[in-house]
C-alpha positions as CSV (number, residue, x, y, z in Angstrom):
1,X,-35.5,16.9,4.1
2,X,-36.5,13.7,2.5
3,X,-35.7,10.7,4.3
4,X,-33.4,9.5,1.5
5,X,-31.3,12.5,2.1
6,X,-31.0,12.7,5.4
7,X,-29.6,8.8,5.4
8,X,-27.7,9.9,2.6
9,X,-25.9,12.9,4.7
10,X,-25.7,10.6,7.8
11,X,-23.9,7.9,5.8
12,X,-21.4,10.7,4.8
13,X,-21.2,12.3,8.4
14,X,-19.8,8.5,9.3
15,X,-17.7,8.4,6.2
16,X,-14.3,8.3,8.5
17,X,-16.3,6.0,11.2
18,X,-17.0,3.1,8.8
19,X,-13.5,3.5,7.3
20,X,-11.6,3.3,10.9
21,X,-13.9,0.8,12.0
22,X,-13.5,-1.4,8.7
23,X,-9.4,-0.7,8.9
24,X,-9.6,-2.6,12.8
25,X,-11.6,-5.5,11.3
26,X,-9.0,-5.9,8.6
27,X,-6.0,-5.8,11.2
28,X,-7.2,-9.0,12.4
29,X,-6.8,-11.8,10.5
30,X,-9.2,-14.3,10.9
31,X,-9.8,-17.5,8.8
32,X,-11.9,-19.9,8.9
33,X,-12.6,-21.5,12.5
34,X,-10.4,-19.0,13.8
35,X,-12.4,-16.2,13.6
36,X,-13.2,-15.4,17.9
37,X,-11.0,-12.5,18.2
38,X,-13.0,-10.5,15.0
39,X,-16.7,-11.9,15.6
40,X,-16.3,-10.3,19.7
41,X,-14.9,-7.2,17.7
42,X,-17.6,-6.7,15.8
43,X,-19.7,-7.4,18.9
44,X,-18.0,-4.7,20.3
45,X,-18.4,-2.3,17.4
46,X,-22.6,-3.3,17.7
47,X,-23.0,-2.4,20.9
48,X,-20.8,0.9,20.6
49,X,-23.1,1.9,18.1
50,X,-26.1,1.2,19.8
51,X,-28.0,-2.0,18.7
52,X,-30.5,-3.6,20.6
53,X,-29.4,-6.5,21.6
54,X,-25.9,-8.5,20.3
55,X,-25.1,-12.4,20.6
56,X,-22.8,-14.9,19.8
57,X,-24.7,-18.0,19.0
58,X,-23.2,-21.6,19.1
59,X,-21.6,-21.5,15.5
60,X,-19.6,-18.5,16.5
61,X,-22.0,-16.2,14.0
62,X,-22.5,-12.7,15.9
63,X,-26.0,-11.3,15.2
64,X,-26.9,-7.8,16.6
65,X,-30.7,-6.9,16.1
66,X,-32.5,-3.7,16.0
67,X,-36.4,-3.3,16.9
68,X,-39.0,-6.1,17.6
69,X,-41.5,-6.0,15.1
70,X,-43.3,-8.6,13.0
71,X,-41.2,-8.3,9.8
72,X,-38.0,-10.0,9.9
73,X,-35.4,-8.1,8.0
74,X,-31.5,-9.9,7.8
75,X,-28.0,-8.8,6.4
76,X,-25.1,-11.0,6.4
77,X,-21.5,-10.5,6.1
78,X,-18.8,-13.1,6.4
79,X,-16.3,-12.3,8.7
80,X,-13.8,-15.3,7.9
81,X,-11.3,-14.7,4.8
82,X,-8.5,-16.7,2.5
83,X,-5.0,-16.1,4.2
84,X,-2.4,-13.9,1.7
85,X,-1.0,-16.1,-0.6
86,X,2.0,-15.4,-1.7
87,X,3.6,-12.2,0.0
88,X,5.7,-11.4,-2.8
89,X,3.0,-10.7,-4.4
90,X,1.7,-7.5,-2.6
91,X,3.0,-4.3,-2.5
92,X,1.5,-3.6,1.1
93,X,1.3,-5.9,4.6
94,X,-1.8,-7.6,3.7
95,X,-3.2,-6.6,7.1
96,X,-2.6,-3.3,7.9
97,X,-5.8,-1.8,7.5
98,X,-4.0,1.2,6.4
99,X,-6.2,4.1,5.0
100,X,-4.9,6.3,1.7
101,X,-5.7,8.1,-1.1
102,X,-9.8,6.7,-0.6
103,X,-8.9,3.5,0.1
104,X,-9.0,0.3,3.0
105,X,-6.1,-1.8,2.4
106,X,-5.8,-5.5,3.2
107,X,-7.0,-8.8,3.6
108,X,-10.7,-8.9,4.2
109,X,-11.6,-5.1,3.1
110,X,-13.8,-6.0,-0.3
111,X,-14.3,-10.1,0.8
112,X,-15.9,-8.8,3.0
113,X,-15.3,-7.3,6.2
114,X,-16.5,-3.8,4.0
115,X,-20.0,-5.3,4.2
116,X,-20.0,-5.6,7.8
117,X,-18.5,-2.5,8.8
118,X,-21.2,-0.7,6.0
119,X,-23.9,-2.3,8.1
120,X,-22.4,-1.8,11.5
121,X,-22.8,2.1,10.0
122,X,-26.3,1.4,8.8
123,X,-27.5,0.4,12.1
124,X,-25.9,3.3,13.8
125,X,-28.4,5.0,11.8
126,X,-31.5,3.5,11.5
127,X,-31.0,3.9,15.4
128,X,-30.3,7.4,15.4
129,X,-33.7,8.1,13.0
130,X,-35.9,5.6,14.9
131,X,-38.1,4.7,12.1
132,X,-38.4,0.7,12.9
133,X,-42.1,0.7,10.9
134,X,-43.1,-2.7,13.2
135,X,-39.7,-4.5,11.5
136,X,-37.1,-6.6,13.4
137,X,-33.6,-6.3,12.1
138,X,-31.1,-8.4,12.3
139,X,-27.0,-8.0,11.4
140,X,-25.1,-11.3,11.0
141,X,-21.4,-11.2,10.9
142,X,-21.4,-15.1,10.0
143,X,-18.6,-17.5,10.2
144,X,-16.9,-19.8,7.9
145,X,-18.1,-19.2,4.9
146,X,-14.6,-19.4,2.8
147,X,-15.0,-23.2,3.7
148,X,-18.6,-23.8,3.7
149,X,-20.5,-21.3,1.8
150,X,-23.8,-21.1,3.5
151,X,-23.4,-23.4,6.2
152,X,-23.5,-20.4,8.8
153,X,-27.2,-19.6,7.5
154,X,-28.0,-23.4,7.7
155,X,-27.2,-22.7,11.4
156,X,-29.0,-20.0,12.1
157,X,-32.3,-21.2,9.8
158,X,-32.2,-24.2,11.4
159,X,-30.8,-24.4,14.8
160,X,-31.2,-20.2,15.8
161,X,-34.8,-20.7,14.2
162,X,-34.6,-17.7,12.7
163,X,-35.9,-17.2,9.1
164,X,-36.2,-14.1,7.9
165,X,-38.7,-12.3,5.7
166,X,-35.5,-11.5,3.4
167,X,-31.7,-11.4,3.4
168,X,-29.4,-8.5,2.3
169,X,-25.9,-10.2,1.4
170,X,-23.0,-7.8,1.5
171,X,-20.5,-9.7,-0.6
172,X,-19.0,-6.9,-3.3
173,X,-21.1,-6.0,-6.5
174,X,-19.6,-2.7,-6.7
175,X,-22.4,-1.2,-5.3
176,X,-24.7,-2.6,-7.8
177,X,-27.8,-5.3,-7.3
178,X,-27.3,-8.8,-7.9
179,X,-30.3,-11.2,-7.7
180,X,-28.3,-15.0,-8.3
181,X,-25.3,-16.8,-8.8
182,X,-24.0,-20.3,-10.2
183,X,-24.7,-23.1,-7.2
184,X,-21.3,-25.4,-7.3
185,X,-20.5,-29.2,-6.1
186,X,-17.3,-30.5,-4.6
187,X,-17.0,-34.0,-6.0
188,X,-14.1,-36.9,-6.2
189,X,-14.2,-39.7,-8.5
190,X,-12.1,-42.5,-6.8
191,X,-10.0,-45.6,-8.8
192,X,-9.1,-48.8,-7.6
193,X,-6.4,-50.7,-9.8
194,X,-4.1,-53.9,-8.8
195,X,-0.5,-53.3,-7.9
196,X,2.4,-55.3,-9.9
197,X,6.3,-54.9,-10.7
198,X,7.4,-51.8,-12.8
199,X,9.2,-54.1,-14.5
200,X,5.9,-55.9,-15.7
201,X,2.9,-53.5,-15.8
202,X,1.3,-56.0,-17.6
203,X,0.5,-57.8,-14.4
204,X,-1.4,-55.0,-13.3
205,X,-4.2,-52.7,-13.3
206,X,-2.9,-49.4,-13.5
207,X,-5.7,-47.0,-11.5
208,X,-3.8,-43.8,-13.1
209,X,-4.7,-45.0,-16.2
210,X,-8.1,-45.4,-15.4
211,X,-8.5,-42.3,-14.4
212,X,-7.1,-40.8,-17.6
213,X,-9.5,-42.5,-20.0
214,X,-12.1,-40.8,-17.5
215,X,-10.6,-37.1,-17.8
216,X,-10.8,-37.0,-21.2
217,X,-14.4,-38.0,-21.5
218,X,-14.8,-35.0,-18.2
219,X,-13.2,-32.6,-20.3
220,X,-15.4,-33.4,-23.1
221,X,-18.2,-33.5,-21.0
222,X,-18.1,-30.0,-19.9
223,X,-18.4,-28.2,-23.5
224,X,-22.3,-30.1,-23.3
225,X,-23.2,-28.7,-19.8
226,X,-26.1,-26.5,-20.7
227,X,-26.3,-22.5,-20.6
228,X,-28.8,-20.3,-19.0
229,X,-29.3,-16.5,-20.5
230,X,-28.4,-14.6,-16.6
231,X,-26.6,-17.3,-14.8
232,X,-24.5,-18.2,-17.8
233,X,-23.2,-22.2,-18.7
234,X,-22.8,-25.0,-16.3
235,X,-19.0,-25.8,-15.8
236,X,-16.8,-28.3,-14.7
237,X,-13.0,-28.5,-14.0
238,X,-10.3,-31.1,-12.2
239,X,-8.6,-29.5,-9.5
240,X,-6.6,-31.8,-8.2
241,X,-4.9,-35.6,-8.8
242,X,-3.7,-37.9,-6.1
243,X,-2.2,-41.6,-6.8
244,X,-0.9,-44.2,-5.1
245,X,1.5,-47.5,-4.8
246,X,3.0,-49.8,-3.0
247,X,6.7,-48.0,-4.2
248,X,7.7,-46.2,-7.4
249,X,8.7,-49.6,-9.0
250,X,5.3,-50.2,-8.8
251,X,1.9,-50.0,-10.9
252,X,-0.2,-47.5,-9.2
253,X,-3.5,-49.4,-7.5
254,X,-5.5,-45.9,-6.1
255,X,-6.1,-42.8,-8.1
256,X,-8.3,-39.8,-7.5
257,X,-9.8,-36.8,-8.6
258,X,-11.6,-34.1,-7.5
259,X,-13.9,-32.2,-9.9
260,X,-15.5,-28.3,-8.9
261,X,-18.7,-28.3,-10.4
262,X,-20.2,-24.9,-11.3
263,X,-24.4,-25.4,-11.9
264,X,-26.3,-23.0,-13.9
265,X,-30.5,-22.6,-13.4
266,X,-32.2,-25.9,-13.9
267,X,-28.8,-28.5,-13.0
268,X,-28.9,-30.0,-9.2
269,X,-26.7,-32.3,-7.2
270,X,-29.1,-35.6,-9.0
271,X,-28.3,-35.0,-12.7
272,X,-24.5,-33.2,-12.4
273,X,-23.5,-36.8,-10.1
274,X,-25.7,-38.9,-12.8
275,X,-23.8,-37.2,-15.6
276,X,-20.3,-38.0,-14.3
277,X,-20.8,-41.6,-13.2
278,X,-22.0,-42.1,-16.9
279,X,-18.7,-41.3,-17.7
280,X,-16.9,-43.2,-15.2
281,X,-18.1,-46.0,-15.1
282,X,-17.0,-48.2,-17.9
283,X,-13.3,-47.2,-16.0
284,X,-14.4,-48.1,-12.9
285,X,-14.5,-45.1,-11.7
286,X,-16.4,-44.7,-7.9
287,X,-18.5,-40.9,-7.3
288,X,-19.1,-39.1,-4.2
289,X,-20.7,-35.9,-3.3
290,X,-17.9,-34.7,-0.5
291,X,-18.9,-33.7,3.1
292,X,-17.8,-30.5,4.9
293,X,-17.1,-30.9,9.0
294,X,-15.4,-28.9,10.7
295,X,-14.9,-27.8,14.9
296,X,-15.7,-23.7,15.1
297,X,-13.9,-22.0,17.7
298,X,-16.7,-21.9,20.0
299,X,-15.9,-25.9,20.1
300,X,-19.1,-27.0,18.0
301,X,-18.3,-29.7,15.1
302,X,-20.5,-29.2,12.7
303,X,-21.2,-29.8,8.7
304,X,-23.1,-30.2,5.4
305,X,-22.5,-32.0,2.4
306,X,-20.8,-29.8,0.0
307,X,-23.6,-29.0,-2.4
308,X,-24.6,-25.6,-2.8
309,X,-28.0,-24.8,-4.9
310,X,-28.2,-22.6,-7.7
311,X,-30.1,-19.4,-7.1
312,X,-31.4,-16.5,-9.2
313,X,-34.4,-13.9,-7.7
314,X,-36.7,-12.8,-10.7
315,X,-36.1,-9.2,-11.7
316,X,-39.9,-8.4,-11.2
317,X,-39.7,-9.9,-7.6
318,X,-40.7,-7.0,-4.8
319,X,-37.1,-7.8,-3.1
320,X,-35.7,-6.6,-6.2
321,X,-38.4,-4.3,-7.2
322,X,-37.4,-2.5,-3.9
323,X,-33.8,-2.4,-4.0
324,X,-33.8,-0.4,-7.2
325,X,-36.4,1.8,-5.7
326,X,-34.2,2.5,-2.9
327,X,-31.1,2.9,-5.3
328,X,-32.8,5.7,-7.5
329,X,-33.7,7.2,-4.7
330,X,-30.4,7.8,-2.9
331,X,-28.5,8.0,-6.3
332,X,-30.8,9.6,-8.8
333,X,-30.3,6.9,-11.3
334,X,-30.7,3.6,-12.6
335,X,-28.4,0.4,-10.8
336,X,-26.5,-2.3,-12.9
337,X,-28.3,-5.2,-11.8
338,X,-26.5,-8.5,-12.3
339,X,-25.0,-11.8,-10.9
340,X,-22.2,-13.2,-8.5
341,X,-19.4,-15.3,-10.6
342,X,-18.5,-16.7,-7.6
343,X,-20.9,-18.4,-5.2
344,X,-22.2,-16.4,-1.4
345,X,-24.5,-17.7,1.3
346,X,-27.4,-17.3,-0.8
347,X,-27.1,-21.1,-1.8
348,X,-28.2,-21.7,1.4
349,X,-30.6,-18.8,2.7
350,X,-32.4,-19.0,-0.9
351,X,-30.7,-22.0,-2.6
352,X,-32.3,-24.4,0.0
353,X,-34.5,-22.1,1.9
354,X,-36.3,-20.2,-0.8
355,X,-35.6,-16.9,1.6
356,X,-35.7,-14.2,-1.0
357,X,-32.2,-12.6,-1.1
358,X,-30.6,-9.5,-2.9
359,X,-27.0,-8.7,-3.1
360,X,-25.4,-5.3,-2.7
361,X,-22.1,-4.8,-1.7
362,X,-18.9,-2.1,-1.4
363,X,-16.1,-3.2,-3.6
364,X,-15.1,-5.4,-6.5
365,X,-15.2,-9.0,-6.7
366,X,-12.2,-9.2,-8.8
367,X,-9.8,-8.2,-5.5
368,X,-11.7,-10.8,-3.9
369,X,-8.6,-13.6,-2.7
370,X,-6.3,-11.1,-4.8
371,X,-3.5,-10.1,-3.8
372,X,-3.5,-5.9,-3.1
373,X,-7.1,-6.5,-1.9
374,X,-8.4,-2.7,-1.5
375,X,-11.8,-1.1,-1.4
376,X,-13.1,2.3,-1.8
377,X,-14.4,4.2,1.4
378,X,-16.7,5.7,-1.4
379,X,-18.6,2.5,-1.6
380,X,-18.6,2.4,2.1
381,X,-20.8,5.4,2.5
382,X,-23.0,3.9,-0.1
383,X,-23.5,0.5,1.1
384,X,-24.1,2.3,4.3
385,X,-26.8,4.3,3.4
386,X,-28.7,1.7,0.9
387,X,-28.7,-1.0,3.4
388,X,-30.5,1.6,6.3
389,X,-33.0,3.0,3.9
390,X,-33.6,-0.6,2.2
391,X,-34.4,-1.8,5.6
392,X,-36.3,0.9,6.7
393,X,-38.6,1.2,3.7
394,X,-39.1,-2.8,3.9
């Protein structure tokens, strides 16, 4: 039996393991900085299926590794999710794990907690068929990511030292390759006007105002943001608008913004800030790049500023090249390959690291912060089997 096979009958022999496994990550709701109870599950869940070695580092990420080789081989899953919105809006308790008709239901199952309970699986195998060829594997179950995209990896690159030859990110593609995504900025343009009577605006400098005149140059500016032929256009949005004054009687003297800034190939942090304060500034208007900093539960305060690198892999590159080797061979046929809409650790592992990276995961992006969040266990057992035989044949 080839070797393709027999990972391929092994991932289907645990086809009821990864789904139970998957339904008790999903019954514990863990969001960002709150996510001890599920990161010392899944510790649990590594050792029961045999790894090597499994820690807790000072973030609160849990990596489990396999074999001691040269190579350094890495897949991530975020264990932190959104909370459930809305519960009117589902037609199931958003985290009952429940199992029917194919499916995990709940919170978590496709964003992502499938990723890490298909790698949990994966490394049940590659254990079981002991073919390690001089590789070190390591399985991250990472934490706040829903905040912070990537500042778990900036953790472990930089204070774990550990930097791996390549990065497998779990985040659903429907169990299809992706190789990039848009990078993204968090950025508020601030307004400071002079308070008067609201019987006499005249007397005053009305900061709303000011910040009008901007928006409608922002708005404009976003249909000149270039486009790139994978990644797609560069984008911009206002999400949000906060004033203030000294009463309602009064002219308003602060106003605010805060623009999401999607980048496409070729835009950075320099030019998308340079393009905004070009329109801001004959209103007044003052820019900054936000900063994310936030206590984990392990008790560590720790941040980034929130700028997150645009990142694509070329389609020739060996990371690539190999992933849709390892696809035909487990599947007998050609993989979608394709790109995130929204953004993943990569900004960070590859963004900022230049760590080659390629996606695969179980389930479909579109339930991702959904309501009726489900995933199939069909794309369980794949992920399962293309992330041991990926690493194995690495």
């Amino acid at each position: 039996m080839s070797l393709s096979k027999l990972i391929l009958e092994k991932a289907n022999q645990y086809r009821d393991y990864t789904a139970q496994n998957l339904s008790k990550l999903v019954q514990v709701k863990s969001l960002s900085t709150n996510e001890k109870e599920v990161i010392e599950l899944i510790r649990d869940l590594m050792h029961e299926a045999g790894f090597d070695e499994v820690r807790i580092d000072g973030l609160g990420n849990v990596i489990g590794r396999i074999g001691d080789g040269e190579r350094t081989i890495a897949i991530d899953g975020h264990v932190d999710v959104v909370d459930s919105g809305n519960l009117n809006n589902w037609t199931f308790d958003p985290f009952s794990g429940e199992i029917k008709d194919g499916f995990v239901y709940g919170r978590g199952s496709v964003d992502q907690k499938g990723g890490i309970a298909s790698f949990i699986t994966a490394g049940r195998i590659i254990k079981e068929i002991g073919v390690l060829n001089n590789s070190k594997f390591y399985f991250v179950g990472s934490v706040m990511e829903e905040d912070c995209d990537g500042l778990c990896w900036k953790y472990i690159i930089e204070e774990d030292k550990i930097k791996p030859d390549v990065v497998i990110i779990t985040e659903p593609t429907k169990c299809q390759i992706y190789r990039g995504q848009r990078g993204r900025m968090e950025i508020r343009v601030s307004f400071h006007g002079i308070s008067a009577h609201g019987s006499a605006p005249e007397r005053g400098k009305n900061a709303i105002y000011m910040a009008a005149n901007s928006l409608l140059e922002i708005e404009k500016l976003n249909d000149r943001l270039p486009f790139d032929e994978f990644l797609g256009k560069g984008s911009l949005t206002v999400s949000q608008i906060v004033s203030g004054s000294p009463s309602l009687c009064a002219v308003a003297d602060f106003c605010s913004f805060h623009i999401d800034r999607r980048l496409t190939w070729g835009e950075n942090k320099e030019l998308a800030l340079m393009q905004i304060e070009k329109v801001v500034n004959p209103f007044e208007g003052k820019v900054e790049l936000l900063h994310y900093q936030e206590t984990s539960f392990t008790g560590l305060k720790y941040g980034m500023e929130k700028y997150y690198p645009t990142w694509k892999m070329d389609i020739s590159h060996p990371v690539i090249l190999k992933g849709i080797s390892v696809y035909k061979d487990l599947f007998g046929k050609e993989p979608v390959v394709d790109k995130w809409t929204f953004s993943t650790n990569g900004v960070i592992i590859n963004g900022l690291f230049g760590i080659p990276v390629i996606g695969f995961g179980p389930g479909d992006e579109k339930f991702a912060h959904a309501p009726d969040e489900k995933i199939p266990i069909d794309d369980l057992v794949k992920a399962s089997a293309f992330y041991a035989l990926y690493m194995i044949n690495s």
